[in-house]
FIROMI-273214 format. One record per residue: residue in three letters; x, z, y of N, C-alpha, C in turn. Coordinates in pm, 1 decimal. Each point is the difference from the previous one (the first is absolute). Layout:
BEGIN
 rest      nxx      nzz      nyy     caxx     cazz     cayy      cxx      czz      cyy
  ALA        X        Z        Y        X        Z        Y        X        Z        Y
...
END
This chain:
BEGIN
 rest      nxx      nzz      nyy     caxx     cazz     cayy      cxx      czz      cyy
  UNK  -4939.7   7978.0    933.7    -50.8      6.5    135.3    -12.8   -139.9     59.9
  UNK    107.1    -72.3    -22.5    -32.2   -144.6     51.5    -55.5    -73.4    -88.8
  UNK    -72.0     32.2   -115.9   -101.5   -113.2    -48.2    -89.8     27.0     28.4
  UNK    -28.9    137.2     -5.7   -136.4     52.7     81.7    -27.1    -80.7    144.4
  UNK    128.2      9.9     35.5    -48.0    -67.6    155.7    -62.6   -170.0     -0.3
  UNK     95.5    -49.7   -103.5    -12.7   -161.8     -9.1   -147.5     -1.6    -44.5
  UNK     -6.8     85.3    -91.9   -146.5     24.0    -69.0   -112.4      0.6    105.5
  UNK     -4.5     92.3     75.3   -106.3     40.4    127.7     42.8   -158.0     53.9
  UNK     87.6    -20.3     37.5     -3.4   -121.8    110.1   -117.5   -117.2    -63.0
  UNK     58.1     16.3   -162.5    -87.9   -171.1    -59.2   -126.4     49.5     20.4
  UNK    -20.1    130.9    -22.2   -157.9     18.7      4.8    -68.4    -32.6    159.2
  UNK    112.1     58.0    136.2    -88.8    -14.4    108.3     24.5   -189.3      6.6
  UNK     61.3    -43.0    -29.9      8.1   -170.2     20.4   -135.0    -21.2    -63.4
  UNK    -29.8     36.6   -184.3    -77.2    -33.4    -28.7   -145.7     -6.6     46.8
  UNK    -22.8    139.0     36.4   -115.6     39.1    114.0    -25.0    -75.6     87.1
  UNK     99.5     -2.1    111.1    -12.4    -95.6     75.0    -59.1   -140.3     25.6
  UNK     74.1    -98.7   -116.2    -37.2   -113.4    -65.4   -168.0      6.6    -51.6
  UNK    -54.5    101.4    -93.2   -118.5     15.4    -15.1    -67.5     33.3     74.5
  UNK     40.8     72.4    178.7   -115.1      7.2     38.5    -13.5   -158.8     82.0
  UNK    105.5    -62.6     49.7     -8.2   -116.0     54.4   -101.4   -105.7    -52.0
  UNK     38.3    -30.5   -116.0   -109.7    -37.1   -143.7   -109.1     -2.4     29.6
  UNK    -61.9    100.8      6.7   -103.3     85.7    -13.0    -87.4    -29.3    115.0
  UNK     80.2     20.1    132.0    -39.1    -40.1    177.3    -47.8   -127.9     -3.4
  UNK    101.6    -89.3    -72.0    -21.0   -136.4     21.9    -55.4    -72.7    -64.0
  UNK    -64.1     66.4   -123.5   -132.4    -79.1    -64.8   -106.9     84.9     93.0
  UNK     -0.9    109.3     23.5   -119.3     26.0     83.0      1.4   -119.9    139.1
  UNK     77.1     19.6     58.2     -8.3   -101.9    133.5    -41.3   -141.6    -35.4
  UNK     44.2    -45.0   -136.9     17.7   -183.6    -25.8   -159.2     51.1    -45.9
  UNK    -27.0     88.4    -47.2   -173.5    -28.5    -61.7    -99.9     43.3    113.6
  UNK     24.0     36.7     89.7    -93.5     32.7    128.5     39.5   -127.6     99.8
  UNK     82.9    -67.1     14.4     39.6    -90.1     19.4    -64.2   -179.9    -15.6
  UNK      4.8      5.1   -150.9    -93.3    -82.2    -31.2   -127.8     31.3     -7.3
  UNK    -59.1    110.4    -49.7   -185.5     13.4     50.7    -14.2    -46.7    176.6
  UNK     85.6     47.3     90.7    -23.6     21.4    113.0     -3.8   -144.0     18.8
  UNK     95.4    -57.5     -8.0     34.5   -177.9     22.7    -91.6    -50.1    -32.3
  UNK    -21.3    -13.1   -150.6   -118.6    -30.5    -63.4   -136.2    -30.5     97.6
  UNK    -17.8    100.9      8.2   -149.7     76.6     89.9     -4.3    -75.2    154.1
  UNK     81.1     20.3     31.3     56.2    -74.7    134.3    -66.6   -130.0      0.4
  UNK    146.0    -30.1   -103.0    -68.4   -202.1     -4.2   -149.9    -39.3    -74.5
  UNK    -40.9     65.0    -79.7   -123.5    -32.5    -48.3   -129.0     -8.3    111.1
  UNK     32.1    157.1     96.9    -74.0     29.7     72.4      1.0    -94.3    141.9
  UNK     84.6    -83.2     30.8     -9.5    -85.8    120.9     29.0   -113.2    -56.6
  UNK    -19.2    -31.4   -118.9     12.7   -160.3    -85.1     66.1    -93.6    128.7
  UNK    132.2     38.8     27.9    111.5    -69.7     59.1     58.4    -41.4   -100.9
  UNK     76.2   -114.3     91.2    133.1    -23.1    -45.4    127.1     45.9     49.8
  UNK    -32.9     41.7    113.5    121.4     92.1     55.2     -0.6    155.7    -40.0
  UNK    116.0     20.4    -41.9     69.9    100.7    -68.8    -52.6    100.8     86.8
  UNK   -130.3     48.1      0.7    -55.4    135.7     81.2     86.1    123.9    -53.1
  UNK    -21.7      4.4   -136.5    -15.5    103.9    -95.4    139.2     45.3     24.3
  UNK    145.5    -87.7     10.4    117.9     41.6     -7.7     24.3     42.2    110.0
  UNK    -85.9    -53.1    112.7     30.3     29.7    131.0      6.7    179.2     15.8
  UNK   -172.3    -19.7    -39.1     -1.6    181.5    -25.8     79.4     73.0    -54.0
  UNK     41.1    -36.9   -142.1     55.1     72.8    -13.8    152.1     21.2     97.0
  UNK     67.6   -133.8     -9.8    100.9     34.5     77.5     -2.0    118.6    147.4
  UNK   -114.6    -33.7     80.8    -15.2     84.0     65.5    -34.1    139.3    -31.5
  UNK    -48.8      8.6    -28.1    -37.0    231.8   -101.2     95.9      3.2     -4.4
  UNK     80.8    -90.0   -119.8    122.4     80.8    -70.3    107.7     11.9    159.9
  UNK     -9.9    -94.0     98.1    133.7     53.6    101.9    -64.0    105.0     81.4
  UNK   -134.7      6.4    -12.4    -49.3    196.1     96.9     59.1     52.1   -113.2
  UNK    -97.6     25.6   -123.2      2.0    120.3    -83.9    128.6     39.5    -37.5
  UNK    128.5   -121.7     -6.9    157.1     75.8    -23.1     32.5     29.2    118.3
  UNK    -56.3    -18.5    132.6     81.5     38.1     78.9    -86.1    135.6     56.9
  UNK   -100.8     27.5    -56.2    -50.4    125.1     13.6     15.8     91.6    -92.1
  UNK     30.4    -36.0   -107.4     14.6    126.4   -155.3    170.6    -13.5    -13.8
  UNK     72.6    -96.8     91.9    124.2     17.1    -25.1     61.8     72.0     76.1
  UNK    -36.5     -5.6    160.0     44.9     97.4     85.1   -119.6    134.3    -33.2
  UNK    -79.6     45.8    -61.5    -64.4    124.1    -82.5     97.3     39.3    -24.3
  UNK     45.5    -15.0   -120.0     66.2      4.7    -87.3    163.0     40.0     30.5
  UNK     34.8    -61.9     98.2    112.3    -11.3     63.2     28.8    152.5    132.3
  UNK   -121.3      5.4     16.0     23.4     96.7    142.5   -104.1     96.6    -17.1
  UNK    -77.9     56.5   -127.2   -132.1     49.3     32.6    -21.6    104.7   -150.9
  UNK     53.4    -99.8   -138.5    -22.0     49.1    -86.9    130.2      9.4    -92.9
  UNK     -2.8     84.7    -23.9    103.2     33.8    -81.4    -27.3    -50.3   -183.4
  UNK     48.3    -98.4     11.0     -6.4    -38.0   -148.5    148.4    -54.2    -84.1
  UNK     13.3     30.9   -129.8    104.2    -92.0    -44.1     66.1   -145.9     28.5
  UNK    133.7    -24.8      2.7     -0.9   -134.7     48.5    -39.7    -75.2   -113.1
  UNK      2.7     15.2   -115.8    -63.8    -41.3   -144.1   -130.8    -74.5     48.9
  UNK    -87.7    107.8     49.6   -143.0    -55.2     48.3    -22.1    -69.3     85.7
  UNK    103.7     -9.3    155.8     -5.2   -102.4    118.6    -19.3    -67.4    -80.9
  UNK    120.6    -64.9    -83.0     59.5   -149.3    -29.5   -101.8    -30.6    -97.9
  UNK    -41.5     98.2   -101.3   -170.3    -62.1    -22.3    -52.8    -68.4     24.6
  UNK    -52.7     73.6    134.3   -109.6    -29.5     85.8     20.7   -127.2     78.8
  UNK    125.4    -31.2     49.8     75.7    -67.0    104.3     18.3   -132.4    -57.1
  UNK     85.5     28.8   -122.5     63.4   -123.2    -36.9   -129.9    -16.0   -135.2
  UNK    -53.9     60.4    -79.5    -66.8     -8.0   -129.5    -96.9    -12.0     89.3
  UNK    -76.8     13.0     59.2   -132.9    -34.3     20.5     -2.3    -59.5    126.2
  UNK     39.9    -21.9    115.9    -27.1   -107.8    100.0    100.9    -95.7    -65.2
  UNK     52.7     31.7    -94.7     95.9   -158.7    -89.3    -89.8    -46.7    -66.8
  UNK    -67.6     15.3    -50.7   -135.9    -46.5    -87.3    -92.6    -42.9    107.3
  UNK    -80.2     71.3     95.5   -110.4     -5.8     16.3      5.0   -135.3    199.6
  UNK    132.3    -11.6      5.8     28.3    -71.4    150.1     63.4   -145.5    -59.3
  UNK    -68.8   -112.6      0.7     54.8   -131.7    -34.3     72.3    -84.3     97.4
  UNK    100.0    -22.5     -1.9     57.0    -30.7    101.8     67.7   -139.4    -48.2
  UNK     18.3     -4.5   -153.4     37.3   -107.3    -48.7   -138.6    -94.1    -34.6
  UNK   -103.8     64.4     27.4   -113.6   -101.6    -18.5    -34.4    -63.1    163.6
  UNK     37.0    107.0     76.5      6.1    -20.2    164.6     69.4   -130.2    -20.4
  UNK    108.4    -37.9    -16.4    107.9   -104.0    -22.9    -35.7   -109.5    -67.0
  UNK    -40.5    -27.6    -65.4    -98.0    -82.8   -130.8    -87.8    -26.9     65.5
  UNK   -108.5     34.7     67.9    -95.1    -37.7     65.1     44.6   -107.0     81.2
  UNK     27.2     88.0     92.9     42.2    -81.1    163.5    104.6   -103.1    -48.0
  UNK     94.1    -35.0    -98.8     65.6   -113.3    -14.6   -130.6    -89.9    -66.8
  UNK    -74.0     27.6    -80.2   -138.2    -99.5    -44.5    -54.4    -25.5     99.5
  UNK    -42.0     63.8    109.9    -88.3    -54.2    117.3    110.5    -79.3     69.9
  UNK     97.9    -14.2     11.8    111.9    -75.6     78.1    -33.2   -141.0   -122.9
  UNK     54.5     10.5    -81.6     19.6   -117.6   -108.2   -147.2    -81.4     25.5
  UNK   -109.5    103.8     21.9   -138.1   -110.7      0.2     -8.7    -27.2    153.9
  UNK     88.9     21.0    108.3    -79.7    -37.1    102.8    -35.4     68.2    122.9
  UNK    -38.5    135.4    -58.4   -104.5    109.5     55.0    141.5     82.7    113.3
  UNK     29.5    -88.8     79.5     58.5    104.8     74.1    -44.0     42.9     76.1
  UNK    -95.4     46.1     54.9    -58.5     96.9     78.7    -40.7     66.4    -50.5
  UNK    -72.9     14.0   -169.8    -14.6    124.4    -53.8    130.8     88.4    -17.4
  UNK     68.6    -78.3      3.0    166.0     59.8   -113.7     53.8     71.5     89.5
  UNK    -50.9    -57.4    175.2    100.0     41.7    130.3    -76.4    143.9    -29.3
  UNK   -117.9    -26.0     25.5   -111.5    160.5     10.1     16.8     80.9    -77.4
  UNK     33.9    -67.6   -125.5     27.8    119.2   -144.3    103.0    115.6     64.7
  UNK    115.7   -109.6     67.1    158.4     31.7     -1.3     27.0    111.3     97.3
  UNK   -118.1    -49.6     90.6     24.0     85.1    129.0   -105.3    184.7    -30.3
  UNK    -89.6    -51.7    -62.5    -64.0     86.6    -44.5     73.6    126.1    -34.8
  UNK     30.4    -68.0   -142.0     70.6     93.9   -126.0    101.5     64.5    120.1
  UNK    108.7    -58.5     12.5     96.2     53.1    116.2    -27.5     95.4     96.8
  UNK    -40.9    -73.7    108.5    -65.4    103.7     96.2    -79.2     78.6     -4.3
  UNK   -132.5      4.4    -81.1    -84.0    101.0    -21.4    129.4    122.0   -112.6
  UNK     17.5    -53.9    -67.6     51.0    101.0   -116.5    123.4     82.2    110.2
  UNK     61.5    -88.4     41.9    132.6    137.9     50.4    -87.3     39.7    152.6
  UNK    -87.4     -5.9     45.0   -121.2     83.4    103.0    -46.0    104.8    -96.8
  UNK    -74.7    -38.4   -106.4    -38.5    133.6   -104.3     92.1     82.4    -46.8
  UNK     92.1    -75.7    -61.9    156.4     83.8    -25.2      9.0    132.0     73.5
  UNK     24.1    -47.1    148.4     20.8    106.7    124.5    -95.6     99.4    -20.6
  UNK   -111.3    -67.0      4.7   -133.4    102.1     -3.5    -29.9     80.6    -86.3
  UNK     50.4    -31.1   -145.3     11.6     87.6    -89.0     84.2    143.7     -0.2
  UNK    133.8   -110.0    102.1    121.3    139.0     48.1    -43.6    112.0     63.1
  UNK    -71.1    -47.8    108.1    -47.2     44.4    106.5   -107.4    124.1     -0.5
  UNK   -109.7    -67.9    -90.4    -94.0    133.6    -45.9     46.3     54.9   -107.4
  UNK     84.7      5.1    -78.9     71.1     58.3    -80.7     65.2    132.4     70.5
  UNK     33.5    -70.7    127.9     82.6    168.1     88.9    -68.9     27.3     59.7
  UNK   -149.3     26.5    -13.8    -91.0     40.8     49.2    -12.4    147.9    -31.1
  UNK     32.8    -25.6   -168.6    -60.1     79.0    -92.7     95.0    120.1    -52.4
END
């Protein structure tokens, strides 16, 4: 009876782990097309593309997370998917960081201020907004 149990447990860990996997190459590969597309498409040098994304990814988790949270009944297996496996992939926040210290190192502080204030303030405004029409629904 208790290996059975240890047994089921490795399997829901294992699950788990694979669907995270799974979330977060989807997010890192929609991620980079999107970025991609971004910067090609406004042949900047300022980090448009991460901007975007950074911004979606703080609506869309804060709209499919409070979903999810108050609306739909799903496994916690699948939140943390969704949550941590795929806005972990698909929201750069360590490229957010990387950037804006390169625009500091060259100079560009008024882009780096705008990046900073941007990413920040717009993203936890969308954040809310994601909450918000989320308990709409």
């Amino acid at each position: 009876m208790l290996g059975a149990l240890r047994r089921e447990q490795r399997i829901g860990e294992s699950l788990r782990l694979t669907l995270i996997a799974i979330f977060g190459a989807v997010g890192t590969l929609l991620r980079y097309g999107i970025q991609g597309l971004v910067q090609v498409g406004t042949a900047s040098t300022f980090p448009w593309g991460t901007l975007l994304i950074n911004l979606t990814g703080c609506f869309l988790l804060g709209l499919i997370g409070q979903i999810t949270l108050n609306r739909m009944m799903i496994s916690p297996d699948w939140r943390v998917a969704i949550t941590v496996g795929f806005f972990g992939g698909y929201t750069t926040f360590s490229s957010f960081g990387w950037e804006t210290a390169k625009m500091l190192e060259g100079g560009e502080w008024l882009p780096a201020t705008g990046y900073v204030a941007a990413s920040v303030v717009i993203g936890l405004l969308l954040s809310v907004a994601g909450i918000r029409l989320a308990n709409y629904f």
